[in-house]
MARLUM-549093 format. One line per 2 residues: their letters; for each residue z negated, y, x negated of C-alpha. Coordinates in steps of 0.2 Angstrom, whole numbers. Layout:
BEGIN
a> Z Y X ~ ...
REM end
This chain:
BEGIN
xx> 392 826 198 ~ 396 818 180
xx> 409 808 189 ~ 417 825 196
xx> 418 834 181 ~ 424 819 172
xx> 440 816 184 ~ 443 835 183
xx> 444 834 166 ~ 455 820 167
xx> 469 830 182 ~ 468 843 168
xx> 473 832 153 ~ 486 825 164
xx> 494 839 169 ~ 493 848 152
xx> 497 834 142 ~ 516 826 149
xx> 517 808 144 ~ 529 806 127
xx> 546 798 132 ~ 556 788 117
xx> 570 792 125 ~ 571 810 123
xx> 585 819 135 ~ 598 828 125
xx> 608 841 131 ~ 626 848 124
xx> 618 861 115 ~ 606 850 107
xx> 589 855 112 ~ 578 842 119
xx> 566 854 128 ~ 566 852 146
xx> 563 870 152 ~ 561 868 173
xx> 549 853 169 ~ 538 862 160
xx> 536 878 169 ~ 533 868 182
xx> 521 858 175 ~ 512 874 169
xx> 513 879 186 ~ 505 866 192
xx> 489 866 178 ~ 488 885 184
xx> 487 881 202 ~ 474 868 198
xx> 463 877 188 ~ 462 891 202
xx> 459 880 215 ~ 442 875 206
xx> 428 878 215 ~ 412 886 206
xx> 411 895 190 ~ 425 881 185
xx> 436 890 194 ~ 431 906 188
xx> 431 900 170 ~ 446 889 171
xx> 459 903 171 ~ 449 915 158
xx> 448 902 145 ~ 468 895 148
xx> 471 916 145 ~ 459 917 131
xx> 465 899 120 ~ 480 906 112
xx> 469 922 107 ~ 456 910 99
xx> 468 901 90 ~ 475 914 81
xx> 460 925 79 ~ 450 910 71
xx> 465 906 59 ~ 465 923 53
xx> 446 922 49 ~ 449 905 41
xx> 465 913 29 ~ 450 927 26
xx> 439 917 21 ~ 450 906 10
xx> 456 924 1 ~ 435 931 -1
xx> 435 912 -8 ~ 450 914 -21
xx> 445 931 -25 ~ 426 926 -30
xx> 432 912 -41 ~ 444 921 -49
xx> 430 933 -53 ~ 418 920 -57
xx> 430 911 -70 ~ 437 930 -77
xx> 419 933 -82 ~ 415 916 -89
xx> 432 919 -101 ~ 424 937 -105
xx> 407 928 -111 ~ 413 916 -121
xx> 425 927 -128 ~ 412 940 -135
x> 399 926 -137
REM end
């Protein structure tokens, strides 16, 4: 079972993660991005992650849907969180000034 899970894991990362070329194709208009390939490699991840068999394949789909969603919902708690952070030191260091001011 460990060894399944670990090759599945590894189809997923090669199909999601295309291998780095140095020598990057240009075209005239100067982008670099090579649009076919990567639909089809999307493609491709898709079809693999729905042919999983299990709650793999049930899951597989969900969470490729949902990561984008995740990403910016948790950087908008983190930006929260650094502002309630700001805010409370700034408070902290207004009232600080206002003690020893008035002794």
């Amino acid at each position: 079972m460990h060894d399944t899970v670990t090759a599945t894991q590894a189809q997923i990362c090669e199909i999601s993660m295309p291998q780095i070329q140095d020598d990057a194709k240009s075209y005239e208009d100067g982008s670099t991005i090579d649009w076919l390939h990567e639909e089809f490699t999307q493609r491709e991840r898709d079809h693999f992650l729905r042919s999983q068999r299990g709650a793999a394949g049930l899951l597989g789909p969900l969470m490729n849907a949902c990561t984008m969603w995740f990403v910016v919902v948790f950087t908008g708690v983190g930006i929260g969180l650094a502002g309630v952070s700001f805010s409370v030191q700034a408070h902290t260091i207004q009232f600080s000034l206002r003690i020893d001011r008035h002794g």
